[in-house]
N, C-alpha and C positions, 0 to 999 in steps of 0.2 A: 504494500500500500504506500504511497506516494505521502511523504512527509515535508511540509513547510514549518519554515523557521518564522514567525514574528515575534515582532519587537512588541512589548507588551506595553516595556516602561523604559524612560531613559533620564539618568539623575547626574546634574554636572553641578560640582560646587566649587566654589573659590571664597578662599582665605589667605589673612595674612598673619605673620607669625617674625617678631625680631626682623622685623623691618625687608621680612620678605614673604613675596609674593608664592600664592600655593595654589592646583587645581586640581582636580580628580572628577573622572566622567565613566559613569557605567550606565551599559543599555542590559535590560533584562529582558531576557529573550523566553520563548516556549514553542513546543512544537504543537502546532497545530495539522491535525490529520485531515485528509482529502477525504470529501463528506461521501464521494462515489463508492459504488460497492458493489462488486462483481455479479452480475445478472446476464443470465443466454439460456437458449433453449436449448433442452438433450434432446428431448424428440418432437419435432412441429411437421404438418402438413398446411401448404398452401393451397392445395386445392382440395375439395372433402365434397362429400355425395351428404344432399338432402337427405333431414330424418333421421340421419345413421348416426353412431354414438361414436366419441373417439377418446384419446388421452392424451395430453399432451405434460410433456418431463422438463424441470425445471433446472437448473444449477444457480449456484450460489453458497455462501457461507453457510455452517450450519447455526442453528439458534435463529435464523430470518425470518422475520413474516412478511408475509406478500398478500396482495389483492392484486386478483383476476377480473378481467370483465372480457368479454366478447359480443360485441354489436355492431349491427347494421352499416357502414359506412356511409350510407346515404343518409342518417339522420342527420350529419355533420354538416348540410348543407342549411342547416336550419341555425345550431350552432356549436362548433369547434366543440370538442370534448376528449382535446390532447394534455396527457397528463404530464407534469413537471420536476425535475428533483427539486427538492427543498434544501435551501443552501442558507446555514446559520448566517445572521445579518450580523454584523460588524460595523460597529460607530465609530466613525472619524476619531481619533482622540484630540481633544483640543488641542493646538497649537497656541503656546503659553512664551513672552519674554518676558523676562526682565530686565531692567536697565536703574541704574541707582548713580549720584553723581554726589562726594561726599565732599566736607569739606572743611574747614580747620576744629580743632577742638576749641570748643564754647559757641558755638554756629548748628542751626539745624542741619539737615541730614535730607535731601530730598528724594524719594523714590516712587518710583513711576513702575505698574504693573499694568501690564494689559494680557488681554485674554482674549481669545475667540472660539465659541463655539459652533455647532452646527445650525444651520440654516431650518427657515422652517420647511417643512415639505409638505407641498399640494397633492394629495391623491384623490385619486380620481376614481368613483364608484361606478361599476361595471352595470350598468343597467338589465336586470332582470324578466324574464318576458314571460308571462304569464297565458298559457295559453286559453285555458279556462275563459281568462278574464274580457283578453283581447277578442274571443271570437275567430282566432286562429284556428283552421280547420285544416290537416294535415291528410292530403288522399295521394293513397296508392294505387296502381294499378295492376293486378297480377298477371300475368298471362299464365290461363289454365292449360297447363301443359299435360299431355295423356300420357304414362311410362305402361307398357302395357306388359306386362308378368304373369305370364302361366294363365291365360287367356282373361284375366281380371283385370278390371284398369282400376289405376292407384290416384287416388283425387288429393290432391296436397291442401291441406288444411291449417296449420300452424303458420302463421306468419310473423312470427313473433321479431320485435327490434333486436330484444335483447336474449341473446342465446345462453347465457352463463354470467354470474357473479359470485365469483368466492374473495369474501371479501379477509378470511382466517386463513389461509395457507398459511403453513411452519414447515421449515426446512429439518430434515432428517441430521444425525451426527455429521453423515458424509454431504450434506451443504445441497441433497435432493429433495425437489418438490414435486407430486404428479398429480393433476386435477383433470378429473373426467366430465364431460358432457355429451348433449345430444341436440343433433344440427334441426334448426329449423325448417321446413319448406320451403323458403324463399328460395330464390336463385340471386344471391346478391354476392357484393364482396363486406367481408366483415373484419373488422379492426380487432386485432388481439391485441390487448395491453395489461404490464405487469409496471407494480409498482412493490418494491419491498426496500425494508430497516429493519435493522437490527435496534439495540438496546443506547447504543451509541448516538442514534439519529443519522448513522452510516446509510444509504440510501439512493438507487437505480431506479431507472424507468425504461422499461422495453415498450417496442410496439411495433408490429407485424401486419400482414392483411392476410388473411385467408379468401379463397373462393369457393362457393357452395354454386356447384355446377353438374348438370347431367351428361351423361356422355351423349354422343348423335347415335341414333340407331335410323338404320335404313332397311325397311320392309318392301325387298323384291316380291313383284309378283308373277310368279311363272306362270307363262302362257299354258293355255290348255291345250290346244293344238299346234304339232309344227308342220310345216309343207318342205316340200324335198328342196332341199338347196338353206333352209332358212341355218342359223347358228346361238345358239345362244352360251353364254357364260356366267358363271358365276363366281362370285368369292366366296 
């Protein structure tokens, strides 16, 4: 893991002593650790068949927890629902001088401190959008596609946004996670993302796409009669 040095604290003083002049300067230092934290997939598929259940295998530290989700990529159109590390914030430390200008014995002694701290900061609230409220009406449109299996046809039903959320995944000794689901009907592409920390606030974000796709099938239909000279083939 990737280790930075900051300066934490820094202390310079000057004296004088028998008519001589003295100074001593030390900076205190600490290591601060890199907040990132080792996150990949052991087993992912990007393409997966509607309905069907799968699993998919995690790596990372052990003792980590993670939250899963898997969803629609087309909701993102309405709005972004890309996840971020969280990265400890860190305040300026004031830059502080001093300056003092002295002057015979039986005379005051004038000194001058200034200081400067951090500025105010403007933030700005992310507006909210309430669909209820607005009257915002979200339509889809499916195409009922026929999979036709052992003379029965399969009617896809489930169209769900949201395919999976585990929001407790814990990692095994050896730093394994595996979370199983089962794929909606839709034919979309779907956004897999992980988010996991440790105790530390050590901390990764993965994010992948999946596609939930059918294969083409092609139903020849063989002639029932052929005439002399005709050919036909097949695959």
């Amino acid at each position: 893991m990737h280790r930075e040095v900051a300066v934490e604290l820094s202390i310079k003083v000057l004296w004088f002593k028998d008519k001589e002049s003295y100074s001593y300067s030390r900076d205190f230092a600490s290591l601060a650790d890199s907040p990132r934290l080792p996150l990949s997939f052991s087993r992912f598929l990007d393409t997966t068949s509607p309905g069907q259940g799968y699993s998919f295998g995690i790596t990372t530290l052990p003792g980590v927890e993670c939250a899963a989700t898997i969803f629609d990529a087309a909701t993102e159109t309405l709005r972004s629902n890309i996840w971020h590390e969280v990265t400890p914030a860190r305040r300026p430390l004031p830059a502080v001088s001093f300056r003092t200008t002295s002057g015979k014995y039986g005379e005051s002694f004038d000194h001058v401190v200034r200081g400067y701290g951090m500025r105010p900061m403007m933030l700005k609230s992310a507006a909210t959008m309430n669909l209820s409220d607005s009257g915002t009406v979200m339509e889809e449109e499916f195409a009922m596609d026929e999979a036709v299996a052992d003379g029965i046809t399969a009617v896809r039903e489930n169209f769900a946004g949201t395919v999976a959320w585990e929001p407790f995944l814990r990692s095994d000794k050896d730093g394994r996670i595996e979370f199983s689901f089962r794929n909606a009907d839709k034919l979309s592409t779907y956004c897999v993302q992980l988010f996991a920390h440790d105790r530390q606030m050590h901390n990764s974000v993965l994010r992948r796409e999946m596609k939930v796709t059918l294969p083409v099938k092609i139903s020849a239909v063989e002639p029932l009669f052929l005439h002399d000279g005709d050919r036909i083939q097949q695959f």
